[in-house]
C-alpha positions as CSV (number, residue, x, y, z in Angstrom):
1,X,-30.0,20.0,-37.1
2,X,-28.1,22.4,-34.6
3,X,-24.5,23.8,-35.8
4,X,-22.9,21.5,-32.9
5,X,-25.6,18.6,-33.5
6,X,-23.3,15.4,-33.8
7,X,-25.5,12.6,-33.8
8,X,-25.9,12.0,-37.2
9,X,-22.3,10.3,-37.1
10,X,-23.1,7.3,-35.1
11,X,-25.0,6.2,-37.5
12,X,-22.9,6.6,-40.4
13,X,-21.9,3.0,-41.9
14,X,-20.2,3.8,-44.6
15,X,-17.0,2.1,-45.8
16,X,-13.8,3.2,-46.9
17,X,-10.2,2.4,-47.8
18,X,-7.1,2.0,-45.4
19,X,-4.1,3.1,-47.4
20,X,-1.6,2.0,-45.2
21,X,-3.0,-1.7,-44.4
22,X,-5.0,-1.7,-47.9
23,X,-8.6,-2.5,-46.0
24,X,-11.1,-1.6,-48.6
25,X,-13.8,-2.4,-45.6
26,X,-13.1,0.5,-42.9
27,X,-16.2,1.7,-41.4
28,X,-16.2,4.9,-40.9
29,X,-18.3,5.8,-38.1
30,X,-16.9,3.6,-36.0
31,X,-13.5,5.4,-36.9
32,X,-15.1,8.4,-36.2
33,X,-16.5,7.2,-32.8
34,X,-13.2,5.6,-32.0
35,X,-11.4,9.1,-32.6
36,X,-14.2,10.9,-30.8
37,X,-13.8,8.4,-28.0
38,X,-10.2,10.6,-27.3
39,X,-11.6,13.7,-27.7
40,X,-10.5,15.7,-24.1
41,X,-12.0,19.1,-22.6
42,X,-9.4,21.9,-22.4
43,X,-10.6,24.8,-19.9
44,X,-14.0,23.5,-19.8
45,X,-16.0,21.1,-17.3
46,X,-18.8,18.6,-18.0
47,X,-21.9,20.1,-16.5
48,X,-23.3,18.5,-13.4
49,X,-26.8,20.7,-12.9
50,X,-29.2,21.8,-15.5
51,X,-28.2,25.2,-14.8
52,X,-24.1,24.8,-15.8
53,X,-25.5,23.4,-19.1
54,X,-27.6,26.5,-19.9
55,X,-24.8,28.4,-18.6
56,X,-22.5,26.6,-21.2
57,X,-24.4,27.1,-24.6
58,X,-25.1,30.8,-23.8
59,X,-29.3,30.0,-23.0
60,X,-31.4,27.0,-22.7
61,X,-32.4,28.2,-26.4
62,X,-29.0,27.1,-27.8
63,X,-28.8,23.6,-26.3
64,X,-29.0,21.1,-29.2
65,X,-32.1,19.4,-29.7
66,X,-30.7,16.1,-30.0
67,X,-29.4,16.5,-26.8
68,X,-32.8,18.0,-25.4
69,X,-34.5,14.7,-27.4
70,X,-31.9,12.5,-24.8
71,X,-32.3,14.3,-22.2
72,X,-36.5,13.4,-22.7
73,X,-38.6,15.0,-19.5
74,X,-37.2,17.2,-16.8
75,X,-37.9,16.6,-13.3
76,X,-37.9,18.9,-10.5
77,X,-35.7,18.4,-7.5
78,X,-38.4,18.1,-5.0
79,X,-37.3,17.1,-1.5
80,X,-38.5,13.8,0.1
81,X,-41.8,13.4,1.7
82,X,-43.1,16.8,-0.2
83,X,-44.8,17.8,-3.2
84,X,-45.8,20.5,-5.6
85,X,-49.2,22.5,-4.9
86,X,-50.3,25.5,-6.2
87,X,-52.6,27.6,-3.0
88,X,-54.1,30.7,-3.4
89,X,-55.4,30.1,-6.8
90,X,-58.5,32.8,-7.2
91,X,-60.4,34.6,-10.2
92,X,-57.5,37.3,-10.0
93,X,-54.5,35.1,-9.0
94,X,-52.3,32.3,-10.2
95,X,-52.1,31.4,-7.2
96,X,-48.6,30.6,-5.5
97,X,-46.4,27.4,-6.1
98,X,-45.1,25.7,-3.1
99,X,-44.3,22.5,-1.5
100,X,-46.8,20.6,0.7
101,X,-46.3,17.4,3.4
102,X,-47.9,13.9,1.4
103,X,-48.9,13.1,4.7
104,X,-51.2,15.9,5.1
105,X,-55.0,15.7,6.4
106,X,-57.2,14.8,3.3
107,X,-60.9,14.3,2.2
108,X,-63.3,14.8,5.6
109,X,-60.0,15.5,7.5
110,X,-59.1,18.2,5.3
111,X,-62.0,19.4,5.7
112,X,-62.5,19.5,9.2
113,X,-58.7,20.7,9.8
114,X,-59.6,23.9,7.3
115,X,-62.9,24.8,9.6
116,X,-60.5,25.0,12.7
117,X,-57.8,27.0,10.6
118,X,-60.6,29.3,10.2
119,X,-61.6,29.7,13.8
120,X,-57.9,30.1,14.5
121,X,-55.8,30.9,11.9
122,X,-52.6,30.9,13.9
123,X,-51.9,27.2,13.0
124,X,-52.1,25.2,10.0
125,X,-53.9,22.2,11.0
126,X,-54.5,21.5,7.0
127,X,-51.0,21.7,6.2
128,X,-52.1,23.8,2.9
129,X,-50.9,26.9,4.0
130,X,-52.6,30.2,4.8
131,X,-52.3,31.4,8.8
132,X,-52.2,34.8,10.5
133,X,-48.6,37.0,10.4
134,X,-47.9,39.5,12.9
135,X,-45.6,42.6,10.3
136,X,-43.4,44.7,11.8
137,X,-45.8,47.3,13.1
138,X,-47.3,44.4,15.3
139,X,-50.6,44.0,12.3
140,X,-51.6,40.9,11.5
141,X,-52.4,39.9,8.1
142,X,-53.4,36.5,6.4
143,X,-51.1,35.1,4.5
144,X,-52.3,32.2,2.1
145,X,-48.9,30.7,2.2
146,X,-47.6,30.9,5.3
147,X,-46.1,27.4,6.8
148,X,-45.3,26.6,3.3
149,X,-41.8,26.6,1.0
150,X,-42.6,28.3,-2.1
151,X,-41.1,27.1,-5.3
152,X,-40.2,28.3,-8.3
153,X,-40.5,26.2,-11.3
154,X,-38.4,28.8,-13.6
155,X,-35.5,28.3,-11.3
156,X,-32.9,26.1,-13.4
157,X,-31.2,25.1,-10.0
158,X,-34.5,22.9,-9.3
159,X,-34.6,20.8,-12.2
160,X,-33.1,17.5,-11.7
161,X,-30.7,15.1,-13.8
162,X,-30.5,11.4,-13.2
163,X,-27.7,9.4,-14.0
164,X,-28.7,9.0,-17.5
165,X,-28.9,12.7,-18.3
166,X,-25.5,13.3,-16.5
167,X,-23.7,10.1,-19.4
168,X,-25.6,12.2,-22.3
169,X,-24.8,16.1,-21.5
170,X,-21.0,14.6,-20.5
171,X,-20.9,12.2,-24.2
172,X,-22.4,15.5,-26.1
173,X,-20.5,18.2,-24.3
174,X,-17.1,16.4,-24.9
175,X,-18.2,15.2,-28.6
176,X,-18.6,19.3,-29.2
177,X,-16.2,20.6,-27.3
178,X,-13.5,18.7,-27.0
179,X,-10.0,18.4,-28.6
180,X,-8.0,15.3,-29.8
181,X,-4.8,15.0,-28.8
182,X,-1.8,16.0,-30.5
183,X,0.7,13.0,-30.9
184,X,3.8,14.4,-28.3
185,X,0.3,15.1,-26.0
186,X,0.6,13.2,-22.8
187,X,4.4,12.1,-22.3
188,X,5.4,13.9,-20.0
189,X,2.4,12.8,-17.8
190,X,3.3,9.3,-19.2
191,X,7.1,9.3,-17.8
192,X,5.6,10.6,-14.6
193,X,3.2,8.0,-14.5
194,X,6.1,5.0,-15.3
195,X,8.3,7.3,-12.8
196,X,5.6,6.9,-10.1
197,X,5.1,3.0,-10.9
198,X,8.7,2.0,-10.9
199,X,9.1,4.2,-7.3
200,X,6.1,2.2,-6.0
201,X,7.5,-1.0,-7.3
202,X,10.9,0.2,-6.0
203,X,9.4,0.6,-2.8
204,X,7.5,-2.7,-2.8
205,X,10.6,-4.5,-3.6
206,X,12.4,-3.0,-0.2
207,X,9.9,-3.8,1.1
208,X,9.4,-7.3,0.7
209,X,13.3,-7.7,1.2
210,X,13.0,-6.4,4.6
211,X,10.0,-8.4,5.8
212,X,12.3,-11.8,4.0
213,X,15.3,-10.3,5.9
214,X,13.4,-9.9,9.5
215,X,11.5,-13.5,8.7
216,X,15.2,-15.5,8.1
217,X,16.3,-13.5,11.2
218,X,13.6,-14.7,13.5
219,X,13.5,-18.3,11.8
220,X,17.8,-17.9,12.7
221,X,17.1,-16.9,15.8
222,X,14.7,-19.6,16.8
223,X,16.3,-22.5,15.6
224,X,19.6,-21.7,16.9
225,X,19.6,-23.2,20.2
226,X,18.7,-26.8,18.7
227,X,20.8,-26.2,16.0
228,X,23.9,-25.0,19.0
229,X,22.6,-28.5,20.6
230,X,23.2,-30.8,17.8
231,X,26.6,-28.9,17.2
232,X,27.7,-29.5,20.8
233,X,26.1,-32.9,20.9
234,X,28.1,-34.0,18.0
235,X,31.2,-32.3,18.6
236,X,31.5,-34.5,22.3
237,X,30.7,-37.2,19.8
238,X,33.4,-37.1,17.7
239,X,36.0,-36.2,21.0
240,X,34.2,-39.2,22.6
241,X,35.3,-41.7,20.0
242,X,38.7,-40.7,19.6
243,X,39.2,-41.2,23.3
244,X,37.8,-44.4,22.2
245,X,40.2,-44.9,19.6
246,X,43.7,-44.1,21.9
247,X,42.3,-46.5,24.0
248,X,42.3,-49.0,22.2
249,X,45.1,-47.8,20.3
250,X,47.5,-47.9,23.7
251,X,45.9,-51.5,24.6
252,X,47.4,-52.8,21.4
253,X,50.9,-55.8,21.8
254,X,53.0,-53.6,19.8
255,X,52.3,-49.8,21.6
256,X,52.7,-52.3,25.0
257,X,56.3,-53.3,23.0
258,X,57.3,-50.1,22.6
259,X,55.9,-48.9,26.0
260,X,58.0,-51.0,27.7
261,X,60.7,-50.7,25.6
262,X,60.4,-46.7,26.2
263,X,60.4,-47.6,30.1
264,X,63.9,-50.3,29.9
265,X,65.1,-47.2,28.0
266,X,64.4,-45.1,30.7
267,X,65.6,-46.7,33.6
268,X,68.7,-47.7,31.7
269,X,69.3,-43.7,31.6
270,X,68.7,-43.4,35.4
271,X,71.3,-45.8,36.0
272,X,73.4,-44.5,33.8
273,X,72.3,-41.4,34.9
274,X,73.0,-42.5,38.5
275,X,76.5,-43.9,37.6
276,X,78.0,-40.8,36.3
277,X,76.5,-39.1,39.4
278,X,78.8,-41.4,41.3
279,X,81.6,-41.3,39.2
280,X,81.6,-37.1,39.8
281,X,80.8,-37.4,43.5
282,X,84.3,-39.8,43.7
283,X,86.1,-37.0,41.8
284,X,84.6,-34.4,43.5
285,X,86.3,-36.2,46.6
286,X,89.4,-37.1,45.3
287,X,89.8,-33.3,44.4
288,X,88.7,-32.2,47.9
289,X,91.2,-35.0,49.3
290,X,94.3,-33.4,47.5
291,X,93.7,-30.3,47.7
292,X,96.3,-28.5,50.4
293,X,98.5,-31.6,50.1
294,X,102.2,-31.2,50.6
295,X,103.9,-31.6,46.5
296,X,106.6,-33.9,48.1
297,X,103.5,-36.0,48.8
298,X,102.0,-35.6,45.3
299,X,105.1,-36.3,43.9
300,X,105.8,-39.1,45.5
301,X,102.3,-41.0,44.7
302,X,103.5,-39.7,40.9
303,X,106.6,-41.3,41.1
304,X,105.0,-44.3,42.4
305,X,101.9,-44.3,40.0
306,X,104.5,-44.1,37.1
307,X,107.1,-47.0,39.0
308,X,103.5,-48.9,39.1
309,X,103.2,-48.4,35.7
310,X,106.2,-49.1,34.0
311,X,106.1,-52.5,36.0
């Protein structure tokens, strides 16, 4: 088992005692996997290639072997519609690795396309490879893999990691590498993150007052010509019916009473009215008639007035 190797945990069932709740049946691993579950990288990322996890342990010697037993068999990143050939292949060569078309010329087609390469070994009718190169000094020269991509199988950057692989180097990378959480860990990001709810809430609340407040605006704004209308319409109503009401108020014996009494009254003032008028116009002429009158005159109509009296 590796130094980092942490699978034997999972499996661990064995029970133990809670002191502060006083379960005598706490399992164990699952409190470990629960406490492993809040493990966090610090400084380090979770591999995404082959290559970065190689790169991480130092050599593809030091990854754990649990984690090389989950990881199970490699593949190559090949691209689509190719795969791996090795040409050239002799008595005193290996031969070259390289990546050939699946929809290449095979069986009696092969072989027919590899007669004409011969003739002309400017095209690779075979798709396998192997045409004449002009060099720099205008030679030509065969090349046995020329057309072709070569790959290289020791290459770490061509292996490829499904999904799978990805979930097991991430769980195994964090379960070694990782740190728990100290208990003041996170609060500040915590009141940031309540800040940043209660702003959006904040800001969900505005907004759903202004789109009440511009709804009970238009709804205002519509209705208020029938509501002006029934306003209007009852208001001449209501002046309608008490013109009604004087109406019939005026037509009643006693207001008749009183309006005729009111007129008697009235032409009783313009006689008396008229009387008085009369009564200054006669004074008004009496004045005018003695006034430049001789006193022996006035006296005379005294002496007489009083003679008249005393009689």
């Amino acid at each position: 088992m590796s130094e980092h190797d942490t699978s034997f945990y999972p499996s661990f069932t064995s029970k133990g005692l809670d002191t502060a709740t006083g379960n005598r049946n706490l399992d164990l691993g699952a409190l470990y996997q629960e406490q492993m579950s809040k493990k966090k990288l610090k400084g380090i990322e979770v591999p995404k290639t082959y290559e970065d996890l190689v790169k991480l342990y130092g050599g593809e010697g030091n990854i754990p072997p649990a984690l090389l037993n989950k990881l199970g068999t490699l593949e190559f990143d090949i691209p689509k519609g190719k795969e791996i050939m090795t040409v050239g292949k002799g008595l005193f060569s290996e031969g070259e690795t390289v990546l050939v078309d699946k929809e290449r010329p095979k069986k009696l087609s092969r072989v027919v396309a590899g007669i004409k390469d011969f003739f002309d070994p400017t095209k690779d009718r075979d798709k396998l490879g192997g045409v004449s190169v002009q060099d720099d000094s205008g030679r030509y020269y065969y090349d046995t893999t020329g057309g072709l991509t070569e790959f290289d199988k020791t290459d770490l950057s061509n292996i490829k990691l499904s999904d799978a692989q990805l979930r097991n180097i991430e769980s195994q990378v964090v379960d070694e590498f990782g740190e728990l959480p100290s208990p003041t860990e996170g609060i500040q990001e915590y009141l940031k993150g309540m800040e940043l709810v209660r702003k959006q809430e904040d800001d969900a609340q505005i907004r759903k007052a202004r789109r009440i407040g511009l709804e009970a605006f238009g709804n205002y704004a519509l209705t208020e010509p029938v509501r002006q209308m029934y306003l209007n319409k009852a208001a001449e109503d209501a002046q309608n019916r008490y013109i009604r009401g004087r109406f019939a108020l005026e037509a009643t014996p006693t207001k008749i009473q009183d309006i005729m009494t009111a007129k008697q009254a009235q032409q009783g003032i313009a006689a008396l009215s008229e009387a008085e008028r009369a009564k200054a116009v006669a004074e008004q002429q009496k004045a005018a008639n003695e006034f430049g009158a001789p006193q022996v005159t006035l006296a005379r109509n005294v002496r007489f007035a009083n003679a008249s009296f005393r009689a």
